[in-house]
C-alpha positions as CSV (number, residue, x, y, z in Angstrom):
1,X,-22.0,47.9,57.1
2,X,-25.2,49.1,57.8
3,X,-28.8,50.2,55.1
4,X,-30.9,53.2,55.7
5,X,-33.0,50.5,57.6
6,X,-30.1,49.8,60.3
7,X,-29.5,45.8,58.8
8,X,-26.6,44.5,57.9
9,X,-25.8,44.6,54.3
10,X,-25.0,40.9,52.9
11,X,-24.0,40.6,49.5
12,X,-26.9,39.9,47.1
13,X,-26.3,38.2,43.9
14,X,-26.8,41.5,42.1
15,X,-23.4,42.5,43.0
16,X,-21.7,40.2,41.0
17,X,-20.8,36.5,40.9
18,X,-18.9,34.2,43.8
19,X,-16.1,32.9,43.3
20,X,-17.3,29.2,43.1
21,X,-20.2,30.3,40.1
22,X,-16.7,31.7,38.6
23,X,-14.9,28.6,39.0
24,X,-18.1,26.2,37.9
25,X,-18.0,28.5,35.2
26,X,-15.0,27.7,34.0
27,X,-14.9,23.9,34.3
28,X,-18.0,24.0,32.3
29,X,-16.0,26.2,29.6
30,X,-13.3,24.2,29.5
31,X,-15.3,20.7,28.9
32,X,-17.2,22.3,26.0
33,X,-13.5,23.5,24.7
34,X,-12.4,20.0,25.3
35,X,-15.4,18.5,23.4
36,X,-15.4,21.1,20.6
37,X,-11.8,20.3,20.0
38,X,-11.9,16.2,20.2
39,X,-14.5,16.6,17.6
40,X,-12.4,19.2,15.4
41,X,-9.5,16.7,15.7
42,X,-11.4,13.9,14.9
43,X,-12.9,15.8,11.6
44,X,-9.5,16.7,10.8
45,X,-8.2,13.0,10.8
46,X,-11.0,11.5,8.8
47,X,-10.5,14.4,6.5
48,X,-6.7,13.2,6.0
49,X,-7.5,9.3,5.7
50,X,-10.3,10.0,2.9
51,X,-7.7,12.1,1.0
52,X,-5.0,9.8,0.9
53,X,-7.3,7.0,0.4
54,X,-8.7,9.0,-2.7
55,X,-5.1,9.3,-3.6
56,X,-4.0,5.6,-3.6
57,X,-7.1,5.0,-5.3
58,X,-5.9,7.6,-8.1
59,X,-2.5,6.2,-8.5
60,X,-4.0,2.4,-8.8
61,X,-6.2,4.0,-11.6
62,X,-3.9,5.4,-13.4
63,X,-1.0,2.5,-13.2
64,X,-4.0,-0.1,-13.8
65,X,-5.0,2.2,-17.0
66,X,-1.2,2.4,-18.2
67,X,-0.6,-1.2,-17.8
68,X,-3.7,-2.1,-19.8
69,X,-2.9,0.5,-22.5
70,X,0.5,-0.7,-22.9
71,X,-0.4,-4.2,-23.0
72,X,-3.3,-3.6,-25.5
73,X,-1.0,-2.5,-28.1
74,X,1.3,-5.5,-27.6
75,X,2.4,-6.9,-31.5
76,X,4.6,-9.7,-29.7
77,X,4.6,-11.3,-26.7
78,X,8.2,-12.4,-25.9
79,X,7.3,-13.8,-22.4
80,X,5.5,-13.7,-19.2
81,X,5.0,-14.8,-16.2
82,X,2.4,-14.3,-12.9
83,X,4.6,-10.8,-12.1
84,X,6.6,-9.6,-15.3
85,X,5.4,-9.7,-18.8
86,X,8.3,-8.5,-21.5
87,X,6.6,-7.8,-25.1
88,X,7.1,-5.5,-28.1
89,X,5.0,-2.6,-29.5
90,X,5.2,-0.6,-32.6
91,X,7.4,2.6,-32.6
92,X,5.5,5.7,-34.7
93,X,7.9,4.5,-37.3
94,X,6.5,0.8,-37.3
95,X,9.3,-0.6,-35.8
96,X,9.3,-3.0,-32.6
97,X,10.0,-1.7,-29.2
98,X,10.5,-4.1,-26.3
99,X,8.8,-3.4,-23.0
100,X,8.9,-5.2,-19.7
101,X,6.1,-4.5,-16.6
102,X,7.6,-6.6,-13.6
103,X,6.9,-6.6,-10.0
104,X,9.3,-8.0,-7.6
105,X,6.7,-9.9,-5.7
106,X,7.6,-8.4,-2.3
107,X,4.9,-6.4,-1.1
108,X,5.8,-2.8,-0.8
109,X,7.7,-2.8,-3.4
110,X,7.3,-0.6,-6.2
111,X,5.6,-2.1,-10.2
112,X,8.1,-1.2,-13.1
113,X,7.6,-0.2,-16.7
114,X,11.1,-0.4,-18.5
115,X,12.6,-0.1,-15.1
116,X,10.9,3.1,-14.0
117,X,8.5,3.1,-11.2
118,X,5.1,3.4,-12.4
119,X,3.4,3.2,-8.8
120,X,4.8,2.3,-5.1
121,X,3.8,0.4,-2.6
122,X,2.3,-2.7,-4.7
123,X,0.9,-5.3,-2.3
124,X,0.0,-7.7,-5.3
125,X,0.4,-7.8,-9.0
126,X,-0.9,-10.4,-11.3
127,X,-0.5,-11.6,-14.7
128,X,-2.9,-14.0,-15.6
129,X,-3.5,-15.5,-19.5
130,X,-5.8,-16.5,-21.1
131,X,-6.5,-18.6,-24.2
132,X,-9.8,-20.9,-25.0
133,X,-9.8,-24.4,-26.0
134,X,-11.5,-26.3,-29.3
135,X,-14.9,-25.7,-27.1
136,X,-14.2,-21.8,-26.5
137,X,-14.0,-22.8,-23.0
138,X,-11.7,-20.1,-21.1
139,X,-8.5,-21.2,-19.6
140,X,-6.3,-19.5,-17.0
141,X,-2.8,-20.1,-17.2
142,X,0.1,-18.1,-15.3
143,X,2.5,-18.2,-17.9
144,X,2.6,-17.0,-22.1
145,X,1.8,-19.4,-24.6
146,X,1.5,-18.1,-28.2
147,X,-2.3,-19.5,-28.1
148,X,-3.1,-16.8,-25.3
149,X,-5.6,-14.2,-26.9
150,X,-6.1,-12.3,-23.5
151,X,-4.7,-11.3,-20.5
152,X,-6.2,-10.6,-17.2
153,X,-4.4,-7.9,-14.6
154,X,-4.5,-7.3,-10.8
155,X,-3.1,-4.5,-9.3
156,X,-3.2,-4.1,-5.3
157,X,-1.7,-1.3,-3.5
158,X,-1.1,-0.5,0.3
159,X,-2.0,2.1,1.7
160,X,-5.1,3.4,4.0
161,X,-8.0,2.1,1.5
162,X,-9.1,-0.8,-0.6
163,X,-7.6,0.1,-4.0
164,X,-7.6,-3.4,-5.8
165,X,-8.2,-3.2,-9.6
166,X,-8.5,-6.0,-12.0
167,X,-9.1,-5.5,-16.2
168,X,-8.7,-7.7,-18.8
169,X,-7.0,-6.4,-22.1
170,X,-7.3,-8.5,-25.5
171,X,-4.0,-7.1,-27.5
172,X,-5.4,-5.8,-30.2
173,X,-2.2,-6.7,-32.6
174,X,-1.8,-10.4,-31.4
175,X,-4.2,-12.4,-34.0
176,X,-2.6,-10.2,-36.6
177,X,0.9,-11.0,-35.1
178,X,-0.2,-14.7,-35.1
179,X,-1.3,-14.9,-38.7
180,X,1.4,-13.3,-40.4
181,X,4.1,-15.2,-37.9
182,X,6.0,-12.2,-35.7
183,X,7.3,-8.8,-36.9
């Protein structure tokens, strides 16, 4: 083809785009997409792990707050041990009700109240008891004794976060329970 001036025409960059500015073009499209979308993903994931760590963390609350209650209104202790404590409580009509919190000691595994699950996936659960000497001097033991005024609780579940709770519970009905010799 010819101009008005008798030159050959070439192809100016007015006219449109080459086929390699196309194809640039799109490679530089597509690595943005490909960024933009790693990041979403990522996002996405930590979004996932901080809700189900704010989950476990909910359900150790809760158990760790159940267990406490139950064992603050303990009026006798039959027995316990590092994993399973079995006590009585008072009824709304006064009378005794026997309870038993017991883990199996296998992690995974879920804790028990009266043989329902109260939370799964336990990694660790610990009774520990506590009763003072002549001095007031705290002792630790890992079993009952009817001189124990307090016991401490750990609670450790799996899962994607840290959710390891401890509390210590003084039953409040125990020195009455101890003066006036059971029931």
């Amino acid at each position: 083809m010819m101009n008005r001036t008798g030159d050959k025409m070439r192809k100016s960059s007015k006219d449109g785009a080459t086929l390699v500015e196309l194809i640039v073009t799109l490679v530089i499209i597509a690595v943005i997409g490909a960024l933009a979308a790693g990041m979403f993903v990522t996002t996405v994931r930590s979004f996932m792990q901080t809700r189900e760590q704010a989950h476990a963390a909910e359900k150790a609350q809760l158990a760790m707050n159940r267990v406490l209650r139950e064992l603050l209104m303990v009026t006798n202790m039959v027995s316990g041990t590092s994993q399973a404590v079995v006590f009585d409580t008072l009824n709304s009509a006064g009378y005794p009700v026997n309870h038993t919190i017991a883990w199996s000691g296998t992690q995974s595994d879920p804790l028990l109240v009266d043989a329902n699950t109260l939370t799964d996936d336990v990694n660790l659960f610990r009774l520990d008891y506590i009763r003072f000497d002549p001095a007031g001097a705290e002792i630790v033991d890992t079993a009952w004794s009817t001189n124990c005024r307090a016991v401490d609780v750990v609670l450790h579940l799996g899962g994607t976060g840290p959710t390891r709770y401890t509390g210590r519970v003084y039953p409040r009905n125990l020195a009455l329970n101890a003066f006036t010799g059971g029931h």
